[in-house]
KOLBABA-988870 format. One record per residue (C-alpha): x, y, z; residue in three letters; residue number from 1. Coordinates in nm, 2 decimals. Layout:
N
      c1      c2      c3  residu  num
       X       Y       Z     ALA  NUM
...
end
This chain:
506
      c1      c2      c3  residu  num
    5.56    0.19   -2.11     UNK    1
    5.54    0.21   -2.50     UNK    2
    5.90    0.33   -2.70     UNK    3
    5.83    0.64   -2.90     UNK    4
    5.85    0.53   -3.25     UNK    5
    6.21    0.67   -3.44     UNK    6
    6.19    1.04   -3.54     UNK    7
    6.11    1.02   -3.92     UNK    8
    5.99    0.71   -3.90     UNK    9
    5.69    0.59   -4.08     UNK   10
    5.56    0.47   -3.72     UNK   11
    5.59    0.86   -3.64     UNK   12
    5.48    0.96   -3.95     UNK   13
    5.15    0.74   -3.87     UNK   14
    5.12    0.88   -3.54     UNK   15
    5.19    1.22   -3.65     UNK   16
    4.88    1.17   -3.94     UNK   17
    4.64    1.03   -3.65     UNK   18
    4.68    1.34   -3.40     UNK   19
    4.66    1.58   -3.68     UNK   20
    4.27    1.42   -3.76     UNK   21
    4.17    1.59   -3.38     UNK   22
    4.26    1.94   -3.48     UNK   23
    3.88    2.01   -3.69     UNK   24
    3.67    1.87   -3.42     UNK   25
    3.85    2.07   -3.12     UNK   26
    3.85    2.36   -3.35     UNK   27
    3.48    2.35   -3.39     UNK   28
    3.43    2.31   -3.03     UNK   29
    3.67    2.59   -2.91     UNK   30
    3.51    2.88   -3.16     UNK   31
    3.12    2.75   -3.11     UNK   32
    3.18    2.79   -2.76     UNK   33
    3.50    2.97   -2.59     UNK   34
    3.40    2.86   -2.24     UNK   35
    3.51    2.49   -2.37     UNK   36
    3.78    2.35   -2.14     UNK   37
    4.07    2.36   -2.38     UNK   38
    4.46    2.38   -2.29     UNK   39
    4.71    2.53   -2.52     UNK   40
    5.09    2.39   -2.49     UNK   41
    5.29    2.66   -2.62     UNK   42
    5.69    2.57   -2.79     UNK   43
    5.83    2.85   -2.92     UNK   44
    6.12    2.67   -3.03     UNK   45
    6.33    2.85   -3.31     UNK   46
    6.41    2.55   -3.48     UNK   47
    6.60    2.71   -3.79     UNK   48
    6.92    2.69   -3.89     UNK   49
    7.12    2.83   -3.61     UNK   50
    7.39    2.98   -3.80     UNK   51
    7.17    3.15   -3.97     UNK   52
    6.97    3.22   -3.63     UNK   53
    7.31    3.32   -3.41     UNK   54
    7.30    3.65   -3.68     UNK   55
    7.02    3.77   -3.49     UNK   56
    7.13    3.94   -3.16     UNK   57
    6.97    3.79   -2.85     UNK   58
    6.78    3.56   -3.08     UNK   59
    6.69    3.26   -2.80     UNK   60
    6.46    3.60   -2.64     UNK   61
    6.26    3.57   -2.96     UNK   62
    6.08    3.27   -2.73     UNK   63
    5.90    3.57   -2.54     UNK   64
    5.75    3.70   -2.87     UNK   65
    5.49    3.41   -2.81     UNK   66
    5.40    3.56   -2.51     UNK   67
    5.14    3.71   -2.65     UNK   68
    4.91    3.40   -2.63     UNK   69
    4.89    3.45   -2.25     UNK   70
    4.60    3.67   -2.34     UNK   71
    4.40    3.35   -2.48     UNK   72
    4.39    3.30   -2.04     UNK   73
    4.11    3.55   -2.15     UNK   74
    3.84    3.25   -2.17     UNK   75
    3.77    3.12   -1.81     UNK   76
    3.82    2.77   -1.90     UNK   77
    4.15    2.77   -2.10     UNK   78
    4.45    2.65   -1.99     UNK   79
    4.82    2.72   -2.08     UNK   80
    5.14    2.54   -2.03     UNK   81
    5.41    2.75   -2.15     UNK   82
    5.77    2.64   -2.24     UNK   83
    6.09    2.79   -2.25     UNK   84
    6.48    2.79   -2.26     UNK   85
    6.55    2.95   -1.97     UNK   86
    6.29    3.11   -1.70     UNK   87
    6.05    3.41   -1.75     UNK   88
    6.13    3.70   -1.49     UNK   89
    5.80    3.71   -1.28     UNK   90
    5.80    4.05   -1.38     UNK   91
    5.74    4.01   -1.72     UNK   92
    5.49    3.73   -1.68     UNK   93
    5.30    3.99   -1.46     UNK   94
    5.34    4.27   -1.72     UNK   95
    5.09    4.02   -1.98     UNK   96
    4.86    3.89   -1.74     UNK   97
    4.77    4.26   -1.63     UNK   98
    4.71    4.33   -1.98     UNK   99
    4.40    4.12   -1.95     UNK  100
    4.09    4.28   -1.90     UNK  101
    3.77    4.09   -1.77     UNK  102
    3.94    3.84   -1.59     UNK  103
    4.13    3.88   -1.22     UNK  104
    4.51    3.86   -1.23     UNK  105
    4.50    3.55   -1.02     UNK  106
    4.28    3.35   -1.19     UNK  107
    4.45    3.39   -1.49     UNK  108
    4.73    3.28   -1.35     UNK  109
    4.63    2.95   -1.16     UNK  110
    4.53    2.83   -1.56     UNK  111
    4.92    2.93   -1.65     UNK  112
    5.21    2.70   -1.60     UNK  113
    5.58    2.81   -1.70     UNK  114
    5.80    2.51   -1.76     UNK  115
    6.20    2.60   -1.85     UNK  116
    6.48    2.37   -1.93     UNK  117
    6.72    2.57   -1.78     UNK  118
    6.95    2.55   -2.05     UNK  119
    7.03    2.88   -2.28     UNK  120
    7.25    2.67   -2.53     UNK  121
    7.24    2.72   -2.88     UNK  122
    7.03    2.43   -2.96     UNK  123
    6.64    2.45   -3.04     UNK  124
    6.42    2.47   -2.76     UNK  125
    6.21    2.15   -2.92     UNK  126
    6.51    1.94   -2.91     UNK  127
    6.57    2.06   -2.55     UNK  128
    6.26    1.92   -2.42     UNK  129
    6.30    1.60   -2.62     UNK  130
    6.64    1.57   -2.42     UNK  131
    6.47    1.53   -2.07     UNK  132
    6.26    1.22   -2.00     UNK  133
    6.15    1.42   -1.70     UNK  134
    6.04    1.73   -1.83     UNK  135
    5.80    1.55   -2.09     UNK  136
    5.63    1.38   -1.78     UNK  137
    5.62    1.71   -1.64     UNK  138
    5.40    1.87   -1.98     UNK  139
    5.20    1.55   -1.97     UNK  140
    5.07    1.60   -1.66     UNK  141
    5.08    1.95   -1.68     UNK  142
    4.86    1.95   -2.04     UNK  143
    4.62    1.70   -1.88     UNK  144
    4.31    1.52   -2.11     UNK  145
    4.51    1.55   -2.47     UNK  146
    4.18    1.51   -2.64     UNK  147
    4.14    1.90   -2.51     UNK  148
    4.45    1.99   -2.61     UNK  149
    4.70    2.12   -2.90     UNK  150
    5.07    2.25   -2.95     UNK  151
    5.15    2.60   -3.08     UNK  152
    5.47    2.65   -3.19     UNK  153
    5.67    2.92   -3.34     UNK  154
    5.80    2.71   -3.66     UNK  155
    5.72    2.35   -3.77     UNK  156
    5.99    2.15   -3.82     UNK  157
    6.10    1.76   -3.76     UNK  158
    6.16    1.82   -3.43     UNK  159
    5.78    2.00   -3.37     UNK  160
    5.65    1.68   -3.54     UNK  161
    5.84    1.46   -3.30     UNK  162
    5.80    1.65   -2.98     UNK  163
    5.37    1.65   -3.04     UNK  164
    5.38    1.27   -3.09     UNK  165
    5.59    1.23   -2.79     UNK  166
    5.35    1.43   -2.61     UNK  167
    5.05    1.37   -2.80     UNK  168
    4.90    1.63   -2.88     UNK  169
    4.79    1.75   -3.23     UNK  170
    5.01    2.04   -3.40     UNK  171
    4.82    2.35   -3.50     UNK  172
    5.07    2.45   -3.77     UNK  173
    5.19    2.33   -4.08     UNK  174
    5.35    1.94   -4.12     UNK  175
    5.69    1.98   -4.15     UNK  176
    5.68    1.75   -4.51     UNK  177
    5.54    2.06   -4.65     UNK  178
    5.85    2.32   -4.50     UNK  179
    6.03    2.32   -4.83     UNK  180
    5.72    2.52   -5.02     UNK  181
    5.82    2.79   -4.77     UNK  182
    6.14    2.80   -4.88     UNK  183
    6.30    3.05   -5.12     UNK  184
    6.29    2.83   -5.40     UNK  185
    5.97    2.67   -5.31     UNK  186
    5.77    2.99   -5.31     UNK  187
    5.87    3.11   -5.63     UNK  188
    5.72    2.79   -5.74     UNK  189
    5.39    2.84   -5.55     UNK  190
    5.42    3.18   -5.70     UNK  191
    5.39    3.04   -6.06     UNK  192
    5.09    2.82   -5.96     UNK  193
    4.91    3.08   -5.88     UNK  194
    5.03    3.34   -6.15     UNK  195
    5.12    3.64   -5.93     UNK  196
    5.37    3.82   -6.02     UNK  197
    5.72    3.79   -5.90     UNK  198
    6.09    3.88   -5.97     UNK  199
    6.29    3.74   -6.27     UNK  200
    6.50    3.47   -6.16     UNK  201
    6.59    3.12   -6.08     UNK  202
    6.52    2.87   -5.80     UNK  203
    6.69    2.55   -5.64     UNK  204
    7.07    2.65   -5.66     UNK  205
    7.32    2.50   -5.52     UNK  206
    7.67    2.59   -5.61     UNK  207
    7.83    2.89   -5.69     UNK  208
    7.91    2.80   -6.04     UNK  209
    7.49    2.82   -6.04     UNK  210
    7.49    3.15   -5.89     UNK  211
    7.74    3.28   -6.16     UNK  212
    7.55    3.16   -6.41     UNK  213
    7.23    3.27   -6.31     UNK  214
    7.33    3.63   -6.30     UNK  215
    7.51    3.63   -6.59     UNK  216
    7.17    3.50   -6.76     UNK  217
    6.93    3.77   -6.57     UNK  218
    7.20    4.04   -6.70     UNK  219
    7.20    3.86   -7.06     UNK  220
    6.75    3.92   -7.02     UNK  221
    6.80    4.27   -6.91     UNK  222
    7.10    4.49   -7.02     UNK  223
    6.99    4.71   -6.79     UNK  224
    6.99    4.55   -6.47     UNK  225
    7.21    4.69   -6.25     UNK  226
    7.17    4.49   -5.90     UNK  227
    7.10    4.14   -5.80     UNK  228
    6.97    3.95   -5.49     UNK  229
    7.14    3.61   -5.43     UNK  230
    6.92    3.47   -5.15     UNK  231
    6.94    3.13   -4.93     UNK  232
    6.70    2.90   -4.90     UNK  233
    6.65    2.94   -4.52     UNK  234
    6.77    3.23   -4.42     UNK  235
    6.62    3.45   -4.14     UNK  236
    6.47    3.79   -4.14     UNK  237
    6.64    3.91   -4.47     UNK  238
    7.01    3.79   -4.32     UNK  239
    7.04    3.50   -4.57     UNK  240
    7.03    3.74   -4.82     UNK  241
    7.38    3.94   -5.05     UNK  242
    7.36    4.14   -5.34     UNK  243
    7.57    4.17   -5.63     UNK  244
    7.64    4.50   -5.85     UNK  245
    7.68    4.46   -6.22     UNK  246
    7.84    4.80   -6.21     UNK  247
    8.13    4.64   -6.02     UNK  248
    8.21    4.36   -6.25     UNK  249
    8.33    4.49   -6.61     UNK  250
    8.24    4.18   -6.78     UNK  251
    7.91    3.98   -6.72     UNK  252
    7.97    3.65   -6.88     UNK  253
    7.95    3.39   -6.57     UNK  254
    8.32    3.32   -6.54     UNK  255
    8.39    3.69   -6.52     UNK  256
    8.10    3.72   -6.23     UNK  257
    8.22    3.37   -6.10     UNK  258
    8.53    3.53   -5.99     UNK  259
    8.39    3.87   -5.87     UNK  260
    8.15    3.66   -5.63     UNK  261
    8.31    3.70   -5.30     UNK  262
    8.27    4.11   -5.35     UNK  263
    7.88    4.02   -5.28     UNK  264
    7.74    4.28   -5.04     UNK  265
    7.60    4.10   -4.70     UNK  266
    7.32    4.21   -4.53     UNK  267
    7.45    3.96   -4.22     UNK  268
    7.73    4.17   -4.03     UNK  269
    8.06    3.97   -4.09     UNK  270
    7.99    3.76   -4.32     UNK  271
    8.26    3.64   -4.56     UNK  272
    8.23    3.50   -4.91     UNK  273
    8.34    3.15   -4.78     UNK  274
    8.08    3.11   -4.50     UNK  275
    7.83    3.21   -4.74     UNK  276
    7.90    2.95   -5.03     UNK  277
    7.94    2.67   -4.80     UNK  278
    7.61    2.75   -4.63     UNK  279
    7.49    2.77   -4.93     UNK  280
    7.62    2.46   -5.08     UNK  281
    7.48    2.32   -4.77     UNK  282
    7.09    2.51   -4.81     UNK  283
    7.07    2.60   -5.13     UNK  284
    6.92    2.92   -5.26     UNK  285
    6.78    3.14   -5.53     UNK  286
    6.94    3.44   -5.74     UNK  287
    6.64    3.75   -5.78     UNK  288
    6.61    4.06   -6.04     UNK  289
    6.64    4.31   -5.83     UNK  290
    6.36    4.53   -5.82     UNK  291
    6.40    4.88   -5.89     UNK  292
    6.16    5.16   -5.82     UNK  293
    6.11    5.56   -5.71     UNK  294
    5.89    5.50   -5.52     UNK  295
    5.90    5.12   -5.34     UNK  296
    5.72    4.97   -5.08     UNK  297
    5.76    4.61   -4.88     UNK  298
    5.43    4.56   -4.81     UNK  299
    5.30    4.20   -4.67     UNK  300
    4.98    3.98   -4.61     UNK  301
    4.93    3.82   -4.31     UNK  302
    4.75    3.49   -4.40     UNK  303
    4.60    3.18   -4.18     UNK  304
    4.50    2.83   -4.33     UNK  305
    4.26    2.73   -4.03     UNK  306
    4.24    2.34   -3.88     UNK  307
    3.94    2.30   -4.11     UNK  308
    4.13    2.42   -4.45     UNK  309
    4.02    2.73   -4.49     UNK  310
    4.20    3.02   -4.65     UNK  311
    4.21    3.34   -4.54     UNK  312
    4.39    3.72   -4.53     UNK  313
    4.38    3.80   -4.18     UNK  314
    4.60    4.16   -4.23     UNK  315
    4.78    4.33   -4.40     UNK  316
    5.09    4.53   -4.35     UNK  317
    5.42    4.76   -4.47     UNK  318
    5.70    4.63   -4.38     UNK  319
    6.01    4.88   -4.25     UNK  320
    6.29    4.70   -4.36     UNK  321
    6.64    4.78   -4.26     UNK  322
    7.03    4.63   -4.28     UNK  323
    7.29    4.76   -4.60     UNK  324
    7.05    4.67   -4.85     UNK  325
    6.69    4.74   -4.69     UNK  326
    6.64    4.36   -4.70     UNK  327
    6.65    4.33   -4.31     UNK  328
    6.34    4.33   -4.11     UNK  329
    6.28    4.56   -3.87     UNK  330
    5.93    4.65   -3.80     UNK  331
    5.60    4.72   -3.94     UNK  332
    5.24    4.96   -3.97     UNK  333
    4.89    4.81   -3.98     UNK  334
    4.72    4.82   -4.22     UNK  335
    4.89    4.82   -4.55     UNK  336
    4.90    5.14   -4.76     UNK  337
    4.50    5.22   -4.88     UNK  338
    4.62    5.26   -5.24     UNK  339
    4.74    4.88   -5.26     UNK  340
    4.62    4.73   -4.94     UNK  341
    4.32    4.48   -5.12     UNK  342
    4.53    4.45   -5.46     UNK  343
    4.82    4.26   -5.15     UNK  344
    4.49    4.09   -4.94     UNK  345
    4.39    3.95   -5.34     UNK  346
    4.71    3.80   -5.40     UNK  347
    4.80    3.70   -5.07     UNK  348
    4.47    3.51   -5.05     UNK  349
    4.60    3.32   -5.38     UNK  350
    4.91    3.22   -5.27     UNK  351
    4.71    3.06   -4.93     UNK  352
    4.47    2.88   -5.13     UNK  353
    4.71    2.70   -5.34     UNK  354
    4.93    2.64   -5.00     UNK  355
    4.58    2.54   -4.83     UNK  356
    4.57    2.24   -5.17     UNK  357
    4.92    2.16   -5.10     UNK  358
    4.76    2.08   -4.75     UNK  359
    4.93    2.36   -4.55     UNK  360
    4.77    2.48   -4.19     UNK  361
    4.87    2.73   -3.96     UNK  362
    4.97    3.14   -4.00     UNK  363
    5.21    3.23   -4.23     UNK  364
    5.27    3.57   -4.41     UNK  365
    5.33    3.66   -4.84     UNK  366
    5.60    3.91   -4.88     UNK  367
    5.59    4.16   -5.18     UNK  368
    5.77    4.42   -5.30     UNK  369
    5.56    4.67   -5.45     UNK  370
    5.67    4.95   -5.69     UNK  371
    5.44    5.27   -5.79     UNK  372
    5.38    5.31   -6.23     UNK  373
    5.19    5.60   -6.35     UNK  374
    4.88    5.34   -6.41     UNK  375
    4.87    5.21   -6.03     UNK  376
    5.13    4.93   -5.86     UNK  377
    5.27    4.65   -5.95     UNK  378
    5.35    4.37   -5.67     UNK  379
    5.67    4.09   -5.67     UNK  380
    5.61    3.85   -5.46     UNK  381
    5.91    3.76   -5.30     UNK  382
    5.87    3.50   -5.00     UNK  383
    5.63    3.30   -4.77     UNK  384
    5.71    3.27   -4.41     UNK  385
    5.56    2.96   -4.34     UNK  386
    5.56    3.02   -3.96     UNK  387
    5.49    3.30   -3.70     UNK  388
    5.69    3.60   -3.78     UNK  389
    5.74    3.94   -3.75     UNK  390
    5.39    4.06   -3.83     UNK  391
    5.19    3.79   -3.69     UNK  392
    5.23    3.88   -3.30     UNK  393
    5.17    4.26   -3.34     UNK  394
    4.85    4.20   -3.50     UNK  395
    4.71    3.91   -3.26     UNK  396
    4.79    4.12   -2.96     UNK  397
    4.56    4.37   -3.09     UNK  398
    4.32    4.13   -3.17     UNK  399
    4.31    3.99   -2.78     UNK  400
    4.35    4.33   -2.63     UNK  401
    4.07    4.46   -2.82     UNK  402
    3.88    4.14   -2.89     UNK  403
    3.78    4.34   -3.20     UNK  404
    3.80    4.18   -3.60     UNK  405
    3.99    4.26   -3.89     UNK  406
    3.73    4.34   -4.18     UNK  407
    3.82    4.21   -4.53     UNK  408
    3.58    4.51   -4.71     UNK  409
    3.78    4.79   -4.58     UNK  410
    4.12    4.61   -4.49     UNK  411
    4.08    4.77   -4.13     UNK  412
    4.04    4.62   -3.83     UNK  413
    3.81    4.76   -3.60     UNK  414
    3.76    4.71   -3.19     UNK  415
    3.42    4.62   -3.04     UNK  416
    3.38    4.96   -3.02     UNK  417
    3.37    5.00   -3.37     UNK  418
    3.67    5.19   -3.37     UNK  419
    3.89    5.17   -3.64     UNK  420
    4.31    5.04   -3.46     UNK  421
    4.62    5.13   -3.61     UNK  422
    4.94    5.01   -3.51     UNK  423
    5.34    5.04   -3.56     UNK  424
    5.57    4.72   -3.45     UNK  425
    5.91    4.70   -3.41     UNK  426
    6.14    4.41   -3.30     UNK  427
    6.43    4.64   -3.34     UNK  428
    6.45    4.90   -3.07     UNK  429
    6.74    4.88   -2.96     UNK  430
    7.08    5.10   -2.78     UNK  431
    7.36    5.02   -2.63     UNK  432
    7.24    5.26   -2.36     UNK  433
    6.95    5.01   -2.33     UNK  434
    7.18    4.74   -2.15     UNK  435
    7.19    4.72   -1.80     UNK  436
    6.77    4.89   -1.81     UNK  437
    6.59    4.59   -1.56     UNK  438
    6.19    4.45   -1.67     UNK  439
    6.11    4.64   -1.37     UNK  440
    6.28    4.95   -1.48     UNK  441
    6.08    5.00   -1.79     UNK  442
    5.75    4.92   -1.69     UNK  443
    5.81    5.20   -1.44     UNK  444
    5.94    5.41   -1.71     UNK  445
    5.60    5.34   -1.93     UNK  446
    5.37    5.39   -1.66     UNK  447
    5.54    5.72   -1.54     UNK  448
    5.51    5.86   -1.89     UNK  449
    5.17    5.75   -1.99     UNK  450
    5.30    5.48   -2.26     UNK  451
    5.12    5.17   -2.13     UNK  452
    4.85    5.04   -2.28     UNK  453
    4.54    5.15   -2.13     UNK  454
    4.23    4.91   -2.19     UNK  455
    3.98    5.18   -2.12     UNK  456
    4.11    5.39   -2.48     UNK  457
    4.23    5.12   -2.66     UNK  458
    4.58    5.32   -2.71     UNK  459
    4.92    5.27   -2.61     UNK  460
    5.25    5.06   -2.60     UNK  461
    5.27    4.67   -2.54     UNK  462
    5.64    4.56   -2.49     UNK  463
    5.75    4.27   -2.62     UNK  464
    6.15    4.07   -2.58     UNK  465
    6.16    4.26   -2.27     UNK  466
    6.40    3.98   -2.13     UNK  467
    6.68    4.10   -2.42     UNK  468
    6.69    4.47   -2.26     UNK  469
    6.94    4.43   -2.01     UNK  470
    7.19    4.24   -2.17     UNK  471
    7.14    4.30   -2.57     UNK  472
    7.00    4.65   -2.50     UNK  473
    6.72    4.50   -2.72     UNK  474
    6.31    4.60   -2.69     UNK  475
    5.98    4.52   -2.91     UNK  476
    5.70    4.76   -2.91     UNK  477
    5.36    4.74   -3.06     UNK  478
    5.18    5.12   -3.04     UNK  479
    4.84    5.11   -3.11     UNK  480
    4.67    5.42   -3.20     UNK  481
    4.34    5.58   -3.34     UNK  482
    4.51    5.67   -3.62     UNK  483
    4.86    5.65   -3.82     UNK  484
    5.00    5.95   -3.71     UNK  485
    4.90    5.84   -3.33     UNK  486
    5.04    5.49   -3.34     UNK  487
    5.34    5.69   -3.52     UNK  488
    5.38    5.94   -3.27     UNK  489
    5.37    5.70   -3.01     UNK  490
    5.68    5.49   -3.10     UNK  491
    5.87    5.82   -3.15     UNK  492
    5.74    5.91   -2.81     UNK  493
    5.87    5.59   -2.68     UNK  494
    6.22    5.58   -2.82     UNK  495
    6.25    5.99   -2.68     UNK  496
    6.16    5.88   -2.37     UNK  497
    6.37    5.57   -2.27     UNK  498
    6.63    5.84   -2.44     UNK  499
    6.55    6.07   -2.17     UNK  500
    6.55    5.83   -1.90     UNK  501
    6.91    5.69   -2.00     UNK  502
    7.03    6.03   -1.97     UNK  503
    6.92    6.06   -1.65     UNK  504
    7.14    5.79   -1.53     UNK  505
    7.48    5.93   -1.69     UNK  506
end
C-alpha cells in the first residue's frame, strides 16, 4: 500500500491540485441530472483555533449544524457518509430524515451511514479521523467509487486538505492556501480591491505596541471617535473581538493608550488582558473605527463561489447580534431589510468575484454594518466568513424543505408554490432550565404544540444542536413563516412554550 505523502507537502499539495480538477465535471453531472449516483462524505470538523473555539458553550455540538445536508438523501440515488465526534442519538437522526418529503423514511436511511470516533476531546474532528488507520478504511469503503464522490466540510483548513487526499475525494470548499483572505486582515484587503466601503483602520498587527498605536492614529483622523474595535485575526462568532473607549483614557498619544490596554472590554466571558495579547501575538489582528449610528443594522450576504467559478449572492440576511458589545452572534431573519437588501446582494456579489479571481470555492458569507443617513445607507464591510456559518444552514434547510429558489430581482426566496418564505434563526436559545430536557422530550414538546414543521404549509420550527440541550441547556431553531411577523411570532412562540413546559416540571 502507497504512504500518504507528508501533510504540507508539495507531494500533497500535487495530490490535493489533482482531486480538486474532478469537482466541475461531477458538478455538471449532479445538477444536469439529480438522479446521478453521487455520495456526499460529510466532516464537520471545527478546525479553528480552539481557544478561541472552547469560548463557545457546547461548541463540539456545532457538528450537528451540518445535519442539515441529510435532506440532500432527497435524490434517490445519493448517498451519505456522515462523520462525527461522538455518536448521533437515533432520535435526532430520525427527527431529519422525517423532515423529508417524497421519499420513505427507510430508504433514506439505507443511503445514510453515521461513522463517530468516539472521542469528545478538544481536538478537531478532521485530525480525529486522521488518527485512526481503521476508521479511514471504514470511509473508504463506506464512500465507495471516489470518482462519484466529494467532501463537505464545515471549514477548510490544512487538516481538510490532508484528510480529502488521504481519502481521495475532491474538497467542495475553499483550499486552505487561500484561508488567510478570510481573515480579519485579509478581508479588509479584499475590501480595497473591490472598493466597497469599510471602517477606518489598520490590518496585519501583531503586538500590542501596534494596537496602541493604531488607535492612537484613528483618534489623531477623528477627534471625535469615541470607541474602537480591536479584532483578532481568527476569532469566532464576534468572541475574538474587545473594544476600547477613548473616554476612558485622558490622553490619546499611544503610550498613554499603551498602558490603559488591559481596561479593553471583552466580548469573550473571562477574558483577561494577558490571554488576549498573547493570543494575539500568536494570530494577529486588526484595530476598527468603530461605527456609530441611530439607527444601525448588521446586515449580511450569503455568497457561494460554485465548483465551476461562478459567483453568486445566494441570500441575504440581518444579523441579531448579541454579547457586551453587540458584536456576538446570535441569530438572524431572512431576507435582509427591503430598504438595503440589493444595495448588501451588490456588494456582496463584489467581494465574491474578486475571492472567485483569487481562486476561492465554496459558501462563505460578507458581513456589513449598515448605518441609516438622511440620503439612504451606508454599508462597512466588516468580515468574510470563508466557511459555513451562522446563516448558511438556516437558509439551505429552507431551500431542501421547500425545494423552492432564492430570486436575485426581488431578494426573496420563494417555494415551488410560489410562495414567498421568511425565516428567523437562532443558534442561541438557550436556559439553564433547558439542561436535563432529552431529544425525545422536545420533539414531543413541538409536536404537542403545533411547532414542527409541517411539509403540507410550508410553516414551522426545525431544531437544530438538539444534542447540546440536555447538558448545555443549549437549542437552534429555524421558524419559517409566510411572513416576518409569522416567522417572528413563531420563535416567540417557541421560547414561551419550552418556558411553559419547564415550569411544568418544577
Amino acid at each position: 500500500m502507497a504512504l500518504n505523502p507528508v501533510p504540507g507537502s508539495p507531494q500533497e499539495l500535487a495530490a490535493f491540485t489533482e482531486l480538486q480538477k474532478r469537482l466541475p465535471n461531477l458538478f455538471h453531472r449532479v445538477t444536469q441530472d439529480p438522479r446521478t449516483p453521487h455520495t456526499v462524505l460529510v466532516v464537520p470538523s471545527l478546525s479553528v483555533d480552539q481557544e478561541e473555539l472552547a469560548k463557545l458553550s457546547g461548541s463540539y455540538h456545532y457538528e450537528e449544524r451540518l445535519l442539515y445536508m441529510l435532506m440532500l438523501l432527497r435524490k434517490p440515488r445519493t448517498r451519505m457518509v456522515f462523520c462525527t465526534s461522538q455518536p448521533i442519538d437515533p432520535v435526532v437522526t430520525d427527527y431529519y430524515l422525517h423532515l423529508l418529503s417524497g421519499i420513505p423514511h427507510s430508504h433514506a436511511r439505507e443511503r445514510l451511514v453515521l461513522l463517530h470516533t468516539n472521542d469528545s476531546s478538544e481536538v478537531p474532528l478532521s485530525q480525529k479521523i486522521l488518527e485512526r488507520p481503521r476508521l479511514l478504511r471504514r470511509i473508504r469503503q463506506a464512500v465507495g467509487n471516489p470518482d462519484h464522490a466529494h467532501m463537505a466540510c464545515f471549514i477548510s483548513s490544512p487538516l481538510e486538505r490532508t484528510l480529502a487526499v488521504q481519502i481521495g475525494l475532491p474538497l467542495y470548499a475553499n483550499d486552505p492556501a487561500l484561508s488567510h483572505l478570510g481573515t480579519k486582515s485579509g478581508c479588509r484587503e479584499i475590501f480595497r480591491r473591490t472598493g466597497v466601503l469599510l471602517p477606518d483602520g489598520f490590518e496585519n498587527l501583531r503586538e500590542p505596541r501596534e494596537i496602541a498605536e493604531a488607535l492612537a492614529e484613528l483618534k489623531c483622523r477623528n477627534p471625535a471617535l469615541k470607541k474602537a474595535v480591536v479584532k483578532l485575526n481568527d476569532g469566532f462568532s464576534g468572541e475574538g473581538n474587545a473594544i476600547f473607549d477613548y473616554e476612558s483614557t485622558p490622553e490619546t498619544t499611544s503610550s498613554a493608550i499603551a498602558a490603559n490596554l488591559h481596561r479593553l472590554r471583552f466580548e469573550a466571558d473571562g477574558l483577561t488582558w494577558e490571554e488576549y495579547s498573547q493570543k494575539y501575538r500568536e494570530m494577529g489582528g486588526v484595530v476598527e473605527a468603530w461605527i456609530a449610528g441611530q439607527d444601525k443594522h448588521s446586515p449580511s450576504a450569503q455568497c457561494r463561489v460554485n465548483a465551476i467559478r461562478r459567483a453568486q449572492v445566494i441570500s441575504t440576511h440581518d444579523q441579531v447580534l448579541g454579547g457586551p458589545g453587540g458584536q456576538v452572534f446570535v441569530g438572524c431573519s431572512f431576507p435582509a431589510e427591503p430598504s438595503y437588501r440589493h444595495e448588501i446582494q451588490e456588494a456582496g456579489l463584489s467581494v465574491a468575484r474578486e475571492l472567485a479571481r483569487q481562486g476561492v470555492i465554496g459558501r462563505f458569507s460578507v458581513d456589513f454594518v449598515s448605518i441609516r443617513h438622511e440620503d439612504g445607507w451606508k454599508h462597512f464591510a466588516i468580515e468574510v466568513n470563508l466557511r459555513k456559518g451562522g446563516t448558511t444552514h438556516p437558509f439551505l434547510t429552507l431551500k431542501f424543505l421547500t425545494d423552492g429558489s432564492y430570486d436575485t430581482e426581488t431578494g426573496l426566496f420563494y417555494s415551488q408554490t410560489g410562495t414567498p418564505k421568511y425565516y428567523y434563526a437562532s443558534d442561541n436559545l438557550k436556559s439553564p432550565r433547558y439542561r436535563g430536557l432529552l431529544p425525545e422530550d422536545l420533539i414531543d414538546i413541538s409536536v404537542f404544540h403545533g411547532l414542527h414543521f409541517d411539509s403540507t404549509t410550508e410553516r414551522g420550527v426545525v431544531f437544530h444542536l438538539i444534542g447540546a440541550l440536555s447538558q448545555y441547556g443549549k437549542l437552534g431553531v429555524v421558524c419559517i413563516g409566510d411572513n416576518p411577523r409569522q416567522a417572528s411570532f413563531l420563535y416567540r412562540k417557541t421560547t414561551k412554550v419550552l418556558e411553559q413546559e419547564i415550569s411544568l416540571d418544577d
